[in-house]
N, C-alpha and C positions, 0 to 999 in steps of 0.2 A: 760258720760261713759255708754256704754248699758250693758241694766241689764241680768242677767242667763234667761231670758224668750227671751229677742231679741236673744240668745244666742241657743237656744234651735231651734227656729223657721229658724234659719237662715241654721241650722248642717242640719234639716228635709230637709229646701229646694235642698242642697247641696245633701244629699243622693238619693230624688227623682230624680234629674240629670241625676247624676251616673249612676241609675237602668234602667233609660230608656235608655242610651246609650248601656248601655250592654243588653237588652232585644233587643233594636233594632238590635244591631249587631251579636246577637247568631246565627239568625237562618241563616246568612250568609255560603251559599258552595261555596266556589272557581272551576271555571269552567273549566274542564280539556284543555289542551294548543291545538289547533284546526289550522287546514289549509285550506287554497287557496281553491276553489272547482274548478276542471280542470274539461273543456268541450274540451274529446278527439275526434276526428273525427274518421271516417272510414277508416278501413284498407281497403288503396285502392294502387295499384304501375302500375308501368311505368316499360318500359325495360331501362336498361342501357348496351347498346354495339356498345361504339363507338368504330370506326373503329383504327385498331392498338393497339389497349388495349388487351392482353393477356386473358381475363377474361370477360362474360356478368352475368346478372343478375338482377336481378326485386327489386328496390326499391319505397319508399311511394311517391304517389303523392303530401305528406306536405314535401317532404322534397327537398333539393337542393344539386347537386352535385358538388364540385369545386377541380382543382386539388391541392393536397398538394406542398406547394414550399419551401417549410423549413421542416427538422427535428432536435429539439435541435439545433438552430441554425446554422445548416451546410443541405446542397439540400442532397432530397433523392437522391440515387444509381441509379434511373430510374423512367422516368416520370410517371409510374402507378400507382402512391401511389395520393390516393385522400380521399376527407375528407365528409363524408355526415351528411349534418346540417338540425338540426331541430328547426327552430327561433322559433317555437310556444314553445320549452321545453327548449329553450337555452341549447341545447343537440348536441352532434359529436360523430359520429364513425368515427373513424382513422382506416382509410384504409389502409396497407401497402402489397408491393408485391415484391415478390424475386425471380427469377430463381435459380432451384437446380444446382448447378452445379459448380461453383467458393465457394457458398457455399453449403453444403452439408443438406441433410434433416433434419441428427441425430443433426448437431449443430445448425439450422434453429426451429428444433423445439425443442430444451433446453434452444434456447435462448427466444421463447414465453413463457417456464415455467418461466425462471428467471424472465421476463416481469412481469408477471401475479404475481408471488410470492414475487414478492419486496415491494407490497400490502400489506401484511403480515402484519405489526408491527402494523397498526390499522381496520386491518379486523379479524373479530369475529370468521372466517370459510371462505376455499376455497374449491372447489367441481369441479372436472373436470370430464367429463359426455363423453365421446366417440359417434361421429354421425357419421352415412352414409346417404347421402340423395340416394332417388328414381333417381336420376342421376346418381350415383357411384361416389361423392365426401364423400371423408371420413374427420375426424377431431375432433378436441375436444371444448367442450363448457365450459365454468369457469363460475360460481357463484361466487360470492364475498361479503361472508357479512361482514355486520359492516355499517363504518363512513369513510371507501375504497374511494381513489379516481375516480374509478373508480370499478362497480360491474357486468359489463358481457361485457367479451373478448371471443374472439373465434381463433380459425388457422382452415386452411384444405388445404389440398394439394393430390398431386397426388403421393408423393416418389419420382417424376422421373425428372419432369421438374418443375412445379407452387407449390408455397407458398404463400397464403394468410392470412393473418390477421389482426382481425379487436378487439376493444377498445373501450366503450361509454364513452363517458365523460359530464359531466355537466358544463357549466359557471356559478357555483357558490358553496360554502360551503357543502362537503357531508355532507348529513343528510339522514340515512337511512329509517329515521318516514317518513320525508317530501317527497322523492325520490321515496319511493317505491311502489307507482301504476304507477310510471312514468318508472319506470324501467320494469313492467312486461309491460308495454304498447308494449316500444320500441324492448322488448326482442321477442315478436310478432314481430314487421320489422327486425329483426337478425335473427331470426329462415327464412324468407322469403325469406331473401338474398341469405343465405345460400343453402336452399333447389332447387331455382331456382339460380345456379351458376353452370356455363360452360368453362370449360378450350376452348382456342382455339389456335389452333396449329401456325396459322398463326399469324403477328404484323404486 
């Protein structure tokens, strides 16, 4: 049977353990939660104005244009609705386009608010900003903060005939931490669009 001295010597060893495990691990800081480092290119664009399309305009030379052939599972109302994709951000602007006329500006452009504001239940804040470009294309721009599926839509139109509007969307999980140099990147090529966009009378 071991005696109060084997007893004694064995508690010390046992504490010495202890002390060092917790001395090693005090001075332990957990390192704040970190992302991706994105290498964004130059803001460089291309013309878009093919022939028959209501509308031209200057998009990024990273990006790709293809026409939309689904909405909600049913074909858009008219072949101008296209999609412009950005493989490098697994990113889309949803392009869509409407003649005033069967439908009307005022319910054209309440039904972009409803769009925009259905957002709502998990964005933090929506902000809708009125533009004119150096063209004379007028329209309104939307922020959307939060965990949004989407955080910057825009419309503009003429009143009379063209309704445009456009949607970013990400291929993956919003995360407003992880999204948001990606969002003011691409809100540069939306501002771009927009500013260089031209109604055309002819299709």
């Amino acid at each position: 049977m071991p005696n109060t001295k084997s007893y004694f010597l064995i508690s010390c060893f046992l504490f010495l353990i202890s002390y060092s495990f917790v001395s090693c691990n005090s001075t332990f800081t957990p390192k704040p939660q970190g992302y991706f480092k994105i290498d964004f290119p130059q803001h460089q664009y291309q013309m878009f104005n093919k022939q028959g399309y209501p509308y031209s305009f200057e998009y990024p030379v990273y990006a790709n244009i293809v026409q939309d052939t689904s909405f909600f599972e049913s074909r858009p109302e008219n072949p101008y609705w296209i999609n412009i994709d950005f493989p490098q951000f697994n990113a889309r602007i949803y392009i869509s386009y409407k003649e005033i006329g069967a439908n009307t500006f005022d319910k054209l452009k309440d039904d972009a608010y409803k769009m925009t504001f259905k957002h709502s239940y998990k964005a933090t804040s929506i902000e809708d900003s009125a533009l004119k470009t150096p063209l004379g294309v007028t329209g309104i721009f939307f922020n959307v903060g939060g965990n949004a599926a989407t955080a910057k839509q825009f419309f503009v139109s003429d009143s009379v005939k063209h309704f445009l509007r456009g949607a970013l969307y990400f291929d993956t999980a919003p995360n407003a931490d992880s999204l948001g140099i990606v969002n003011q990147f691409l809100q540069t090529d939306m501002m771009h669009l927009i500013n260089t966009l031209q109604w055309k009378s002819e299709k």
